[in-house]
C-alpha positions as a Markdown table, in Angstrom:
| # | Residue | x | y | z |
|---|---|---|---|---|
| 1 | Unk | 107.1 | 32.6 | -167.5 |
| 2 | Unk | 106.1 | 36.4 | -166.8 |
| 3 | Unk | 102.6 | 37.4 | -166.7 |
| 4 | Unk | 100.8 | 39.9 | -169.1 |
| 5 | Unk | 100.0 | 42.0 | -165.4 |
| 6 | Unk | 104.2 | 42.8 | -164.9 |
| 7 | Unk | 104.6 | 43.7 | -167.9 |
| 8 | Unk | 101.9 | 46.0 | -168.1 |
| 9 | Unk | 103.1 | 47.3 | -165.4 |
| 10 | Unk | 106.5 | 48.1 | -166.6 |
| 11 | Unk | 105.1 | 49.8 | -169.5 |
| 12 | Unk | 102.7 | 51.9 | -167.5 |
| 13 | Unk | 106.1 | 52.8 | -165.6 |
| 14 | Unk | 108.0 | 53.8 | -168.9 |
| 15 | Unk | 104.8 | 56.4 | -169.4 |
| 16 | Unk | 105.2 | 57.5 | -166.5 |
| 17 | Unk | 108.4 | 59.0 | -166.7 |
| 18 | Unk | 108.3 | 59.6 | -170.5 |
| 19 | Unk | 104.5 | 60.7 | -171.3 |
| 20 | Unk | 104.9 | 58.1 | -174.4 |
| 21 | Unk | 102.0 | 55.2 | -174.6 |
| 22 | Unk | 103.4 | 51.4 | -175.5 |
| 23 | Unk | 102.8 | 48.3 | -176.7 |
| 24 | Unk | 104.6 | 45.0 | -176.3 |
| 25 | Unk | 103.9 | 42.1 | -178.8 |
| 26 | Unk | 105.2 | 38.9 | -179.0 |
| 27 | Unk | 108.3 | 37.4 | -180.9 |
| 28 | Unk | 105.7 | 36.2 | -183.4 |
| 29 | Unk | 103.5 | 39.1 | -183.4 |
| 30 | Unk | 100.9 | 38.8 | -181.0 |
| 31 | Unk | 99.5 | 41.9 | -179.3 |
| 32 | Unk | 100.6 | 41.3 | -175.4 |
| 33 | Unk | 99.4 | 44.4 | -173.5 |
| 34 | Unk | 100.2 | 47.7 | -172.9 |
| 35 | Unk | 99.1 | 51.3 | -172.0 |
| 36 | Unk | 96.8 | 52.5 | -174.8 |
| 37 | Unk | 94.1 | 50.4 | -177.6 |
| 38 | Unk | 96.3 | 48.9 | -180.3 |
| 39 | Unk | 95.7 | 51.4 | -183.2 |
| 40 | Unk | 94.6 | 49.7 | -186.8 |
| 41 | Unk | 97.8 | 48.3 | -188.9 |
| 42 | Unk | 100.0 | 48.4 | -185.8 |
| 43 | Unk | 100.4 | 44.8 | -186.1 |
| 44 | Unk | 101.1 | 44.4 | -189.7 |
| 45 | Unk | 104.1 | 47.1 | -188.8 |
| 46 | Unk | 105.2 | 44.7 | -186.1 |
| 47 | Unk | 105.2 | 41.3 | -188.5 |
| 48 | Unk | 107.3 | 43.7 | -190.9 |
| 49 | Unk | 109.4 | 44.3 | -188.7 |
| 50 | Unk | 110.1 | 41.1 | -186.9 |
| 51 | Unk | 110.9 | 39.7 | -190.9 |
| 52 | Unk | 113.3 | 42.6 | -191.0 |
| 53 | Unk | 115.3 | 41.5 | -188.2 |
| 54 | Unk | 116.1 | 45.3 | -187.6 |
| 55 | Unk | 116.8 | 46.5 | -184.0 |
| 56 | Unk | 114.9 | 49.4 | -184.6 |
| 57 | Unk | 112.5 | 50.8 | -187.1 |
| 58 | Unk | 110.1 | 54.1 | -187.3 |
| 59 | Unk | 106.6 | 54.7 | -189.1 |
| 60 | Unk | 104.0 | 57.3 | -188.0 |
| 61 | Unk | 105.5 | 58.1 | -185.2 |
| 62 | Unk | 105.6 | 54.6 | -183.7 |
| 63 | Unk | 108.9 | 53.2 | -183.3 |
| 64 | Unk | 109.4 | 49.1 | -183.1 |
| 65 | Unk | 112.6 | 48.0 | -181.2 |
| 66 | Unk | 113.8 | 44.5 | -180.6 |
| 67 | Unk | 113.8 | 43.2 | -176.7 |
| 68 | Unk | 116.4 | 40.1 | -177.2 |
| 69 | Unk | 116.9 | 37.7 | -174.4 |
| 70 | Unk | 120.1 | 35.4 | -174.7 |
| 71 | Unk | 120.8 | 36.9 | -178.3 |
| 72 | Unk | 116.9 | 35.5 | -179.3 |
| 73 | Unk | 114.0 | 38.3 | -180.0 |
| 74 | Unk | 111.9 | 37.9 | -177.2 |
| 75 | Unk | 109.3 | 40.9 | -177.9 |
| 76 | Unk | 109.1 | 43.7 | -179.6 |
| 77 | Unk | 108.0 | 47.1 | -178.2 |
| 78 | Unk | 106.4 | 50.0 | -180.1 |
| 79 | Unk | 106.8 | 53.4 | -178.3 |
| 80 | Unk | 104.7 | 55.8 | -180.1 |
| 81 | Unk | 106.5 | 59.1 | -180.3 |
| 82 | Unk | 108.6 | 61.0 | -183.0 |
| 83 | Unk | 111.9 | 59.2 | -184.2 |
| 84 | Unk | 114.3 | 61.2 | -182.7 |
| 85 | Unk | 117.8 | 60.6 | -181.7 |
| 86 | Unk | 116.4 | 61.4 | -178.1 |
| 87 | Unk | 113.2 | 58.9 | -178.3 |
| 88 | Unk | 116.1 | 56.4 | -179.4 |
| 89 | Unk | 117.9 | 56.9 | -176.5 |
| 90 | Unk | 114.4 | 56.6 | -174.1 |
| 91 | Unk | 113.3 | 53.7 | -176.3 |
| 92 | Unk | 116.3 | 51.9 | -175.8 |
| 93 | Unk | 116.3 | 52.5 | -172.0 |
| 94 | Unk | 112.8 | 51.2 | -172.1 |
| 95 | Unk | 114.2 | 47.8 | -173.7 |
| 96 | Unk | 116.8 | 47.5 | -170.9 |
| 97 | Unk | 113.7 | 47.5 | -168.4 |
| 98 | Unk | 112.1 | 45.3 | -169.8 |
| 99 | Unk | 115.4 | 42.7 | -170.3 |
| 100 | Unk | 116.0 | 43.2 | -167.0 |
| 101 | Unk | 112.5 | 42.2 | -165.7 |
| 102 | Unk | 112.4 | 39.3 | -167.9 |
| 103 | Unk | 115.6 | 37.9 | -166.9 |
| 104 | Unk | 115.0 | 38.4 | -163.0 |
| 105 | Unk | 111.6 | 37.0 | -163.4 |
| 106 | Unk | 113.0 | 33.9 | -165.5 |
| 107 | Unk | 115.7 | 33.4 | -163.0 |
| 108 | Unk | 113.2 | 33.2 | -160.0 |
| 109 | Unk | 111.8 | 30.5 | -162.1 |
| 110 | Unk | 114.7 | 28.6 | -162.5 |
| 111 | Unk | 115.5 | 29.1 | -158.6 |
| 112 | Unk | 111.5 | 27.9 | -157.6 |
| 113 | Unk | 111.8 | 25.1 | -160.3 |
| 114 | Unk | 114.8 | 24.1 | -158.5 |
| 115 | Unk | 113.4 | 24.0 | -155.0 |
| 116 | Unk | 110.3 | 22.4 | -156.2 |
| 117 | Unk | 112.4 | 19.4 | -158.1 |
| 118 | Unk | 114.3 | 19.0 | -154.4 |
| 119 | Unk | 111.0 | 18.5 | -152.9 |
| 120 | Unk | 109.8 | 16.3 | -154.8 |
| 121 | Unk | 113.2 | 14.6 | -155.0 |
| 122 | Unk | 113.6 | 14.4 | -158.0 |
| 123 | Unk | 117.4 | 15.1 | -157.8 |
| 124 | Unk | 120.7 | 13.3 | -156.4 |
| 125 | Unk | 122.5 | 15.3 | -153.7 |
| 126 | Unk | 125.5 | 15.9 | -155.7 |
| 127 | Unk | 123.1 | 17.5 | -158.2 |
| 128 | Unk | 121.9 | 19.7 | -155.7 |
| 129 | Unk | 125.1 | 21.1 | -154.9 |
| 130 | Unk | 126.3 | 22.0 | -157.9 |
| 131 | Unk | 123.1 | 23.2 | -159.1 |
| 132 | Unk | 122.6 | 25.7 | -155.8 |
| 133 | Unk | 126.3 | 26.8 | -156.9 |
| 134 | Unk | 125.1 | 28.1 | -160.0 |
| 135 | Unk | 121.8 | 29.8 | -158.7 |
| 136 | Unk | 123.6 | 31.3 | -155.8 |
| 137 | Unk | 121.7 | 29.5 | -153.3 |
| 138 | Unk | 123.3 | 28.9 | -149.8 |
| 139 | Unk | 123.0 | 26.1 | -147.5 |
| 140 | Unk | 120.9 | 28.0 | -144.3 |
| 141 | Unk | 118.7 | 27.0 | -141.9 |
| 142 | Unk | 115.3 | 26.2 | -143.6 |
| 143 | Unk | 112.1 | 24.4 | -142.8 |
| 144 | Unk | 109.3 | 23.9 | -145.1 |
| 145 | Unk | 105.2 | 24.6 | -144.4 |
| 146 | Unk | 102.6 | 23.1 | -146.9 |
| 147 | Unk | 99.4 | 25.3 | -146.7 |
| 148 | Unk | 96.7 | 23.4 | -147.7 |
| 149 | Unk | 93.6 | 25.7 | -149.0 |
| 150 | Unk | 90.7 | 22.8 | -149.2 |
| 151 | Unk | 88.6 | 23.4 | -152.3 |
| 152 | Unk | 89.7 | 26.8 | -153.1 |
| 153 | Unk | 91.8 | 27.4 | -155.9 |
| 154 | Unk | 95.4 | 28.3 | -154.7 |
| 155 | Unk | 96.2 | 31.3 | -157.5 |
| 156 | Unk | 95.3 | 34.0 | -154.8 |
| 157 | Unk | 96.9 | 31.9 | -152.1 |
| 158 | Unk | 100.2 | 31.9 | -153.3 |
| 159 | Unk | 100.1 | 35.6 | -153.9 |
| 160 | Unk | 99.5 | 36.5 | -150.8 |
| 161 | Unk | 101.9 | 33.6 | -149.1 |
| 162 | Unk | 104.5 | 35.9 | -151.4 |
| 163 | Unk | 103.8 | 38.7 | -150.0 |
| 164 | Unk | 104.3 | 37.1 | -146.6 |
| 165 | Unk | 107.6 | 35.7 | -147.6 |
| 166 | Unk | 110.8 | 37.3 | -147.6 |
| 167 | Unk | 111.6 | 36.2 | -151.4 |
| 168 | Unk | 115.1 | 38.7 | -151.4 |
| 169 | Unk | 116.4 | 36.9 | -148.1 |
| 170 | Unk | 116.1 | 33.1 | -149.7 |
| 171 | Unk | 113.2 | 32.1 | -149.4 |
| 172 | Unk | 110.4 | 30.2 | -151.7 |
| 173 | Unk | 106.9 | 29.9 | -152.3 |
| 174 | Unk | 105.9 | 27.0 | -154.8 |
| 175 | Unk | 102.6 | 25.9 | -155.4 |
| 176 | Unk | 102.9 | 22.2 | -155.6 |
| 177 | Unk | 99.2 | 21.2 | -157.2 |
| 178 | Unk | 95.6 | 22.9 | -156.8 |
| 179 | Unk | 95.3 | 23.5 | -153.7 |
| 180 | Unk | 98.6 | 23.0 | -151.8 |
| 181 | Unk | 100.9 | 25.9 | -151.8 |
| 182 | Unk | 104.4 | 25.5 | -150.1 |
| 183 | Unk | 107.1 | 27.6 | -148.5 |
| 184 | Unk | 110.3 | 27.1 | -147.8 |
| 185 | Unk | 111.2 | 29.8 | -145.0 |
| 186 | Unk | 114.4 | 30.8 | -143.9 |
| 187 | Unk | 114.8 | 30.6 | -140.4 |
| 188 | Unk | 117.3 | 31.6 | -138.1 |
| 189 | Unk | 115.6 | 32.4 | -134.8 |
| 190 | Unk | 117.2 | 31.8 | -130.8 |
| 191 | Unk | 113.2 | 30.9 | -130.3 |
| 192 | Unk | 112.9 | 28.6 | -133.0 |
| 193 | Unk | 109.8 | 26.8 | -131.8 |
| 194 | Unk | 107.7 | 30.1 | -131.0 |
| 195 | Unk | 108.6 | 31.5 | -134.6 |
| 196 | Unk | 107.9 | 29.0 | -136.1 |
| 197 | Unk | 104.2 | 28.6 | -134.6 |
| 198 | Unk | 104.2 | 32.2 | -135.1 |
| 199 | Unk | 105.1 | 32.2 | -139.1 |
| 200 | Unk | 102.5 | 29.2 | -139.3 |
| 201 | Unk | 99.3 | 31.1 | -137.3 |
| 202 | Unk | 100.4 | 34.4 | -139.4 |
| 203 | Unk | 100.0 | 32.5 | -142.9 |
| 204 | Unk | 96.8 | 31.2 | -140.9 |
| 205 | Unk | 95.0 | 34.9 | -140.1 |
| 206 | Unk | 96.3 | 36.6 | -143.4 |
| 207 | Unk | 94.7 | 34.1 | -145.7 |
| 208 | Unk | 91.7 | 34.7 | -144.0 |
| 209 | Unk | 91.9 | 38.3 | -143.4 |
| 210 | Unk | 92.4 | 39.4 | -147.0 |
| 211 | Unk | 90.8 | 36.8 | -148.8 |
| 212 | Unk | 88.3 | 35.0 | -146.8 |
| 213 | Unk | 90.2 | 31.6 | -147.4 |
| 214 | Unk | 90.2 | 29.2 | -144.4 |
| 215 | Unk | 93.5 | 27.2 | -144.9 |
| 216 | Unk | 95.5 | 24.3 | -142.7 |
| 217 | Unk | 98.9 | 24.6 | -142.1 |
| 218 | Unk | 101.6 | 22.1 | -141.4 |
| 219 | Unk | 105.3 | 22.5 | -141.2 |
| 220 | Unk | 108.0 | 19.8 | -140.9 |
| 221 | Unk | 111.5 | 20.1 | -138.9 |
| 222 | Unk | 113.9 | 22.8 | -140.1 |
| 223 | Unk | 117.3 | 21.4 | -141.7 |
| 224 | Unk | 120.8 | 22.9 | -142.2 |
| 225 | Unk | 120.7 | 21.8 | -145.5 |
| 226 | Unk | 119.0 | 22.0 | -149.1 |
| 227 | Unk | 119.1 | 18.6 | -150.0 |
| 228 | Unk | 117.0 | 17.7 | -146.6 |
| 229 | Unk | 114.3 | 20.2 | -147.3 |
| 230 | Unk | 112.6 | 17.1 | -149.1 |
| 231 | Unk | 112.0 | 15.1 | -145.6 |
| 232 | Unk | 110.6 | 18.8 | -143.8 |
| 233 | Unk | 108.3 | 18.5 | -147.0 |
| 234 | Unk | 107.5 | 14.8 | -146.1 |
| 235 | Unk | 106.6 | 16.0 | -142.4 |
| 236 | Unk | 104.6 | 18.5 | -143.3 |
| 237 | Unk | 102.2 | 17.0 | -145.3 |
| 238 | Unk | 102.5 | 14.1 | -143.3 |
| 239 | Unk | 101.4 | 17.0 | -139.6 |
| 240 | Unk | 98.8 | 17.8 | -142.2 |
| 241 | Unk | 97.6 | 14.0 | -143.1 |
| 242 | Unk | 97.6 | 13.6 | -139.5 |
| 243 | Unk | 96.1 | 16.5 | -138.2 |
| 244 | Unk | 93.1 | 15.8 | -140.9 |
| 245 | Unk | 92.7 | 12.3 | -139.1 |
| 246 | Unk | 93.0 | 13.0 | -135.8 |
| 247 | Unk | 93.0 | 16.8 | -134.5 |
| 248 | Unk | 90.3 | 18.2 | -137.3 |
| 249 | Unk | 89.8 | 21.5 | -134.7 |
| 250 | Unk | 93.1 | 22.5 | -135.4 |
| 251 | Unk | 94.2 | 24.4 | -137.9 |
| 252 | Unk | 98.4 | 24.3 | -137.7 |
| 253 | Unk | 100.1 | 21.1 | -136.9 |
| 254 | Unk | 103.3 | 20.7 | -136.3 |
| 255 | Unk | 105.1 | 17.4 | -136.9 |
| 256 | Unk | 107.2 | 17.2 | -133.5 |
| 257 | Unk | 104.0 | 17.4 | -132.3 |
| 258 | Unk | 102.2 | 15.2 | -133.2 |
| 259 | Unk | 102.2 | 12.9 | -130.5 |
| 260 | Unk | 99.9 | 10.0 | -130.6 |
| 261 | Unk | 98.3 | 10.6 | -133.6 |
| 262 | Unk | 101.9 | 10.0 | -135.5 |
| 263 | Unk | 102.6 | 6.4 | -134.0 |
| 264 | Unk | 98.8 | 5.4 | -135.4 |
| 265 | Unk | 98.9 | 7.0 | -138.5 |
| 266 | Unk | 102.1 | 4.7 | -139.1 |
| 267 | Unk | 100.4 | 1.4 | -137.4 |
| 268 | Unk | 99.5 | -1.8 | -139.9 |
| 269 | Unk | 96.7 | -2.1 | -140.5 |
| 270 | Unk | 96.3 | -5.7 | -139.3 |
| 271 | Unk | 97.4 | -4.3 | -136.0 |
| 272 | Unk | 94.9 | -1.8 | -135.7 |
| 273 | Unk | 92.3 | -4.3 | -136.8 |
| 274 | Unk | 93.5 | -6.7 | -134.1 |
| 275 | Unk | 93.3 | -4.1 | -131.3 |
| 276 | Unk | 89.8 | -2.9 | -132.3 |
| 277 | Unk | 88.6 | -6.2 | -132.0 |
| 278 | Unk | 90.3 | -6.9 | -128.5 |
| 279 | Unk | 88.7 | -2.9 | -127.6 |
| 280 | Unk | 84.9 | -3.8 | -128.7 |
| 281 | Unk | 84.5 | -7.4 | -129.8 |
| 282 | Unk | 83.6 | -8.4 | -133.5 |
| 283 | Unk | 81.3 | -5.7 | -133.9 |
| 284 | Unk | 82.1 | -1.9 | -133.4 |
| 285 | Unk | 79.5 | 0.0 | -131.3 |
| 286 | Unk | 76.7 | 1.9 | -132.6 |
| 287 | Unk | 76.7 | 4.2 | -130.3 |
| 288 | Unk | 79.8 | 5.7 | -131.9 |
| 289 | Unk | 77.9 | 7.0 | -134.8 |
| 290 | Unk | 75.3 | 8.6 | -131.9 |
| 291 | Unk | 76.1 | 12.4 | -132.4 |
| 292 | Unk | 74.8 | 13.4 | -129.0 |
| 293 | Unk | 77.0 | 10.2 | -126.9 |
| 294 | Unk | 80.2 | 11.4 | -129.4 |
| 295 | Unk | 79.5 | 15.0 | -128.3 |
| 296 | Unk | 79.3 | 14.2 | -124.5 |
| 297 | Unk | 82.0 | 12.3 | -124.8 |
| 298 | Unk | 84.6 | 14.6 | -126.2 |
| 299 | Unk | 83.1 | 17.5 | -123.9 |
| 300 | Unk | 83.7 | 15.0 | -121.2 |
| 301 | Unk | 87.4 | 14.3 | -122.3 |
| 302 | Unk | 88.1 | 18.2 | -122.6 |
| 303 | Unk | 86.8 | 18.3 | -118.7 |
| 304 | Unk | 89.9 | 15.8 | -117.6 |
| 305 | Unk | 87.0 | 13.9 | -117.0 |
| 306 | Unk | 85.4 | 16.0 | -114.4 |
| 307 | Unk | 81.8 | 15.2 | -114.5 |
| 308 | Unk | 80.4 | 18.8 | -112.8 |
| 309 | Unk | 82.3 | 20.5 | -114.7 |
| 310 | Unk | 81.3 | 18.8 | -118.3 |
| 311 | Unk | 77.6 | 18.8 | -116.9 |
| 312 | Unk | 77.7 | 22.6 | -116.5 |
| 313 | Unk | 79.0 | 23.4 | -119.8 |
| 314 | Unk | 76.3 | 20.9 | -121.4 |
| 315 | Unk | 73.8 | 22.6 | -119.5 |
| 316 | Unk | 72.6 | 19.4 | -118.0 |
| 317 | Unk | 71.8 | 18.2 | -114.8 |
| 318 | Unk | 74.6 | 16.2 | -113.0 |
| 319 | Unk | 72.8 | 13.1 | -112.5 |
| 320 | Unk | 71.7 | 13.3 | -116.4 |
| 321 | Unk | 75.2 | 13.3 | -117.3 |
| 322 | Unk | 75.9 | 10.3 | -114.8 |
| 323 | Unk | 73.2 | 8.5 | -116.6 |
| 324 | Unk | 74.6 | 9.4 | -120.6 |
| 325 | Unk | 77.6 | 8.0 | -119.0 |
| 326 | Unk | 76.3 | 4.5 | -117.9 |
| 327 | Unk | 74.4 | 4.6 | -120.8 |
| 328 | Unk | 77.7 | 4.5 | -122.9 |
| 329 | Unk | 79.9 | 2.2 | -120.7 |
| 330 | Unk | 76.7 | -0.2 | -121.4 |
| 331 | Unk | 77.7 | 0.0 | -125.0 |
| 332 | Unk | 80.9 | -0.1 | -125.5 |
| 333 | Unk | 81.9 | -2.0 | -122.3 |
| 334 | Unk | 84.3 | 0.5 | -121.0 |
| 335 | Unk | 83.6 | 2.9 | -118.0 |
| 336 | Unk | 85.1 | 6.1 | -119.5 |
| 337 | Unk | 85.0 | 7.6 | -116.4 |
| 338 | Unk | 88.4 | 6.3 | -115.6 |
| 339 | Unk | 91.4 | 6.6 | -117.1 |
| 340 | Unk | 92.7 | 3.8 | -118.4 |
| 341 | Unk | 89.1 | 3.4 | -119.9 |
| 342 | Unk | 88.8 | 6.2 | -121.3 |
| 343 | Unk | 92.6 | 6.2 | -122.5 |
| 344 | Unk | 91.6 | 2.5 | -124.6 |
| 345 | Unk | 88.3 | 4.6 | -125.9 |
| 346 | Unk | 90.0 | 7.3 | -126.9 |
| 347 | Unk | 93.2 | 5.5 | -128.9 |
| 348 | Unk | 90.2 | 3.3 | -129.9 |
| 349 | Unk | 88.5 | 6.1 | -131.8 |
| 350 | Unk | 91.5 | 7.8 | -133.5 |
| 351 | Unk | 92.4 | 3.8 | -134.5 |
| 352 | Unk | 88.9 | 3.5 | -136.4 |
| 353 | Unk | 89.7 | 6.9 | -138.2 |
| 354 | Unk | 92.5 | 5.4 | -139.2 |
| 355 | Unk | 91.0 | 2.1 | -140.2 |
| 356 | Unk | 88.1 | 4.0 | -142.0 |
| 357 | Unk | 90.7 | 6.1 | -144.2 |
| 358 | Unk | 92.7 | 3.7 | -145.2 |
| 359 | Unk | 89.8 | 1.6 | -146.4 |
| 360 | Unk | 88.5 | 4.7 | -148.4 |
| 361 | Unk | 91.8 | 4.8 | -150.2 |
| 362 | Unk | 93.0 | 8.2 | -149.1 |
C-alpha cells in the first residue's frame, strides 16, 4: 500500500533530526529499508522480538519498537542508539511518524479505490453517498481527463500527473490499466472551457517536458456530482476513441467537441456500409490508399479549398495541381473542388475509418 521509497524517506527524516541510523522490517520479519546496511543478527533480534509481542526491547544498542496500525503490528523499527529513557521518548516519536504516514497513505488508498470503483461503476448511487460520507468527500464540480500514454508504461506518468494535481483540494489521479492514467480534477472556474483546455495542454507539455512521453488527452463534461463522474469517464475515453479515428494530429480532444466525428463513431455499421456504397459504388477507390492523392487532398481541404494557395504550399505548379485534381475526381467520381463534393469525400473517408476499425475488432 506504501512504497519502500516513503518509508525510506521518513527514516532518513528521523536521522536527520536525531543523528540515529534505522531500520524498518516487516510484521513477519523481513528487512524493508532504511538508512544504514542491516548489521549481522539484526534480523534474528527482530523475529525475537516480534514472538515476544513486546512494545519495546533493547540489545547492543539497537532498540526494536512495535509500529501497530488498528491495534495489529504492522512493522517493527530498530533505532540503533543507547537505551535510554530519552532514546525511548525519540524512538517512540519515530513510531508516531511512521503511524501517521501509514494511515494517511492507506486512507488515500481507500479514497482513490473509491473513485476508481465509481468509474468503473461498480457501485449503486446510494452506495456512493454514504461511502463519500465516510471518506469526507464532497459533492463539487468535477470533470474527469483519461491520459492515454501509447506504449509507454504509465508508472512515471502517474507521478508526474500527481504532481500536477492538487491531491489536498479533492482531487484524484488513478491509473486505470497500463497505459491509461485518469484524473478527476476539481474545477470551479468562471472560464470553464478555457481551463479546462488549459489543464488538458498542461498534462500535454509536462509529460513531455520531464519525461519525453508523448501522451493524448481527452476529458469528458464536468458534473456536480460524484456518482456522474462515471459518464465524464465514458466521454473521455470515448473524445479519445474518437479522436484516434478521426483527428489523429491532435493531441487533446474534448467530447463537446467532437463534432462530426461523434455522430459516425456512433453510426451502424450497416448504415455506414450502405452510404459507402451509394459514395463510390461496390468497390472503394484505390486511389485512397495513394499517399501522394491522400496528401494533396487533405492539404487541399486545409486550404478551404483554394487551389493557389494549396499549390504554393505543395510547391507545385498551379496547373499540376489542377491536373492531381482531375486525376482524383476520375477516380472516385466526385469533383472535390466543390463543396458538397468534397463534404460527401470527406464524411466518406472518416466513414471507412470507422468501417475499417470496427472490422479489426478495436
Amino acid at each position: 500500500m506504501i512504497t519502500n521509497q516513503k518509508l525510506k524517506k521518513s527514516l532518513e527524516e528521523i536521522k536527520n533530526i536525531t543523528s540515529f541510523d534505522a531500520i524498518l522490517y516487516s510484521a513477519k520479519g523481513k528487512h524493508l529499508t532504511g538508512t544504514v546496511e542491516e548489521p549481522e543478527h539484526s534480523d534474528i533480534f527482530v523475529k525475537e522480538f516480534i514472538v515476544s509481542e513486546d512494545d519495546v526491547r533493547e540489545k547492543n544498542d539497537a532498540i526494536a519498537f512495535a509500529v501497530e496500525i488498528d491495534s495489529e503490528l504492522e512493522y517493527v523499527l530498530v533505532m540503533f542508539c543507547p537505551y535510554t529513557s530519552e532514546n525511548l521518548v525519540i524512538g517512540r516519536m519515530a513510531v508516531c511518524q511512521l503511524r501517521t504516514l501509514v494511515l494517511g497513505e492507506s486512507e488515500r488508498y481507500d479514497r482513490n479505490n473509491f473513485i476508481q470503483n465509481i468509474l468503473l461503476g461498480n457501485m449503486l448511487g446510494s452506495d456512493i453517498i454514504n461511502r463519500a460520507k465516510k471518506l469526507h468527500i464532497e459533492n463539487r464540480k468535477r470533470v474527469v481527463y483519461v491520459i492515454d500514454t501509447g506504449k509507454n508504461s504509465n508508472e512515471i506518468a502517474v507521478e508526474l500527473v500527481k504532481n500536477l494535481a492538487d491531491i489536498r483540494s479533492g482531487d484524484f489521479v488513478v491509473a486505470m490499466d497500463e497505459h491509461n492514467v485518469v484524473l478527476v480534477k476539481d474545477i470551479d472556474s468562471p472560464k470553464l472551457q478555457e481551463k479546462l483546455s488549459s489543464i488538458a495542454g498542461s498534462l500535454v507539455d509536462n509529460l513531455l517536458a520531464e519525461a519525453m512521453i508523448k501522451v493524448r488527452v481527452g476529458y469528458g463534461n464536468p458534473t456536480d456530482v460524484l456518482p456522474k463522474i462515471a459518464e465524464s469517464y465514458q466521454e473521455a475515453k470515448m473524445a479519445l476513441e474518437v479522436g484516434r479515428l478521426f483527428y489523429v494530429e491532435k493531441e487533446i480532444m474534448a467530447y463537446d467537441r467532437l463534432g462530426i466525428g461523434r455522430l459516425i463513431y456512433q453510426l451502424p455499421m450497416s448504415l455506414c456500409e450502405m452510404f459507402i456504397r451509394e459514395v463510390f459504388g461496390d468497390e472503394v477507390p484505390q486511389i485512397l490508399d495513394d499517399e501522394e492523392a491522400m496528401s494533396t487532398i487533405s492539404k487541399f481541404f486545409e486550404n478551404n479549398l483554394n487551389i493557389s494557395e494549396t499549390a504554393r504550399q505543395l510547391y507545385v505548379h498551379r496547373n499540376t495541381l489542377v491536373y492531381r485534381l482531375e486525376r482524383i475526381e476520375k477516380s472516385i467520381g466526385l469533383d472535390i473542388r466543390t463543396f458538397d463534393d468534397a463534404m460527401i469525400f470527406k464524411i466518406a473517408t472518416m466513414v471507412l475509418a470507422h468501417i475499417k476499425d470496427s472490422r479489426q475488432g478495436r
